[in-house]
C-alpha positions as a LaTeX table, in Angstrom:
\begin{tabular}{lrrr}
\hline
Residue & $x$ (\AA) & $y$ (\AA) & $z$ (\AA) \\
\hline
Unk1 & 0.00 & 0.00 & 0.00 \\
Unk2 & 2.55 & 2.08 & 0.68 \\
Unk3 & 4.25 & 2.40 & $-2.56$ \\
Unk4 & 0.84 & 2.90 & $-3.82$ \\
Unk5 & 0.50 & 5.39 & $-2.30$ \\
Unk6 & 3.56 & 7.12 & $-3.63$ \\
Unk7 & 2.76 & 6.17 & $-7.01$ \\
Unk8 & $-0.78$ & 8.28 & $-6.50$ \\
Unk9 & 1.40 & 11.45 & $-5.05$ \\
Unk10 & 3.61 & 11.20 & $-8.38$ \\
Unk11 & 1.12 & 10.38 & $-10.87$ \\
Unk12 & $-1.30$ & 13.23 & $-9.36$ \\
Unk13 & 1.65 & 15.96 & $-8.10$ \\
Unk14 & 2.40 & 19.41 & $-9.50$ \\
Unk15 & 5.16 & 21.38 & $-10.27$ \\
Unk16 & 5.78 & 21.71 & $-6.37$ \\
Unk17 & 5.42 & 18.12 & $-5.82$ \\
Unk18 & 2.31 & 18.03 & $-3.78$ \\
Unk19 & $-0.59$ & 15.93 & $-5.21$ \\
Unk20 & $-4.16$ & 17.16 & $-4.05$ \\
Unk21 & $-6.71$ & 15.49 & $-3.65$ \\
Unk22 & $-11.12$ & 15.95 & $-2.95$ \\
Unk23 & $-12.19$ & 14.09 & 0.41 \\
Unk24 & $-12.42$ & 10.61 & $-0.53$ \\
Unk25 & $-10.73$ & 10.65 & $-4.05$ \\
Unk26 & $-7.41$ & 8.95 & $-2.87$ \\
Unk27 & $-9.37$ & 6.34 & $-0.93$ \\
Unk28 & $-11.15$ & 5.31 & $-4.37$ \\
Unk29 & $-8.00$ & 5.45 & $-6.32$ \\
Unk30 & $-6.43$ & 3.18 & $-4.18$ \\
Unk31 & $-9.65$ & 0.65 & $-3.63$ \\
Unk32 & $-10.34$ & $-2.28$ & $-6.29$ \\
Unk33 & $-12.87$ & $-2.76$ & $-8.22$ \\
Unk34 & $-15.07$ & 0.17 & $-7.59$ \\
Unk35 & $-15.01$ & $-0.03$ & $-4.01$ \\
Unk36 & $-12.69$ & 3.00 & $-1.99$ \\
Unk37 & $-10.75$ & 2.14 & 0.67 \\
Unk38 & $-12.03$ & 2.82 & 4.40 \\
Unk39 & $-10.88$ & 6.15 & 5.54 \\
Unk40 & $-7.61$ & 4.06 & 7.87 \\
Unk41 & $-6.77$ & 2.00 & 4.93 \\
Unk42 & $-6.17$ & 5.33 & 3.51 \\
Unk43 & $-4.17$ & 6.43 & 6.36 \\
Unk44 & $-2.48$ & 3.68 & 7.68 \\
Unk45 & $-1.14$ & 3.01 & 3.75 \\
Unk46 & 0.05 & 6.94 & 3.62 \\
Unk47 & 1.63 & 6.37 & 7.05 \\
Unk48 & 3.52 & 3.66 & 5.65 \\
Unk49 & 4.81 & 5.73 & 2.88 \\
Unk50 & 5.94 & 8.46 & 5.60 \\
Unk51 & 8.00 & 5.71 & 7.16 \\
Unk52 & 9.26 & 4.27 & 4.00 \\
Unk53 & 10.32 & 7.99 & 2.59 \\
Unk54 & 8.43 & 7.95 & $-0.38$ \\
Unk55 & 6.09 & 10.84 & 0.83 \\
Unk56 & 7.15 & 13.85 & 3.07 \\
Unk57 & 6.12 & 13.91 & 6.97 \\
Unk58 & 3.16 & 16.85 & 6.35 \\
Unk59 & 1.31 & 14.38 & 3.95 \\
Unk60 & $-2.09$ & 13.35 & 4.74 \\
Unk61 & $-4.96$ & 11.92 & 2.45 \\
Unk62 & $-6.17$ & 15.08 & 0.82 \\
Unk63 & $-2.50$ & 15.95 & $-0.17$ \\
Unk64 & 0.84 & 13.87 & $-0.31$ \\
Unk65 & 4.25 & 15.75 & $-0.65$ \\
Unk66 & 6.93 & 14.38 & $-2.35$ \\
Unk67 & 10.76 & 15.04 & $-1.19$ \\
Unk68 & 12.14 & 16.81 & $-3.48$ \\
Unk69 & 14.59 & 14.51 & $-4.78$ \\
Unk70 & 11.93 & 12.13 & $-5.52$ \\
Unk71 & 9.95 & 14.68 & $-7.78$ \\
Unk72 & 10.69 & 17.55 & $-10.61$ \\
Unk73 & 8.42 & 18.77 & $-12.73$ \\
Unk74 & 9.12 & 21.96 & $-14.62$ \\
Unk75 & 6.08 & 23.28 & $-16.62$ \\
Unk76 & 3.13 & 21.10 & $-15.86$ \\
Unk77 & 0.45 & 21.36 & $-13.37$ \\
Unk78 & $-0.33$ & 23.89 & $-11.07$ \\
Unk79 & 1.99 & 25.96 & $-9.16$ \\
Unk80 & 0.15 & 25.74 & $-5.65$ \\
Unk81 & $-1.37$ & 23.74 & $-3.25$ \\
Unk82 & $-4.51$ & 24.77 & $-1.21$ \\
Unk83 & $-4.33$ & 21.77 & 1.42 \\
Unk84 & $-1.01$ & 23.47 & 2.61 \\
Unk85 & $-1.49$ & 27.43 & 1.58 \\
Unk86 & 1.30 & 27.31 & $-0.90$ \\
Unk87 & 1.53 & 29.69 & $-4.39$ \\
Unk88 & 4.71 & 29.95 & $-6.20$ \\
Unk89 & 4.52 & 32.77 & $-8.75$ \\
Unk90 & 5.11 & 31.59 & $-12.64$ \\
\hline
\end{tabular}
């Protein structure tokens, strides 16, 4: 779970790495089938990835952080992150 995790934060980041997400929307990209994952699922799999390194300590369901030297991205996606009140100018 936990690298699945990380794969949703680099498939879904931005240019600053964070990859945001509606309530919910990570637990039904990381269910099977149809059917989201219950709310720990969710968090127990991103507190795996905190442990593991693959997603930075302020990550939580509705956004996951990558460390920096896991993620560039120059050009695509947005620029900001509400979850964490970020807003780089272009």
């Amino acid at each position: 779970m936990a690298f699945r995790v990380y794969f949703a934060a680099i498939g879904w980041g931005n240019r600053l790495g964070h990859a945001e997400f509606a309530e919910g929307a990570l637990a039904s990209i990381l269910g099977a089938e149809g059917t989201p994952l219950t709310k720990q699922a969710v968090q127990k799999g991103v507190t795996a990835a905190k442990a593991l390194g693959l997603v930075a300590a302020d990550s939580g369901p509705r956004c996951l952080v990558l460390p920096q030297q896991h993620f560039q991205k120059n050009g695509a996606g947005s620029a900001s992150c509400r979850v964490h009140a970020l807003r780089t100018s272009a």
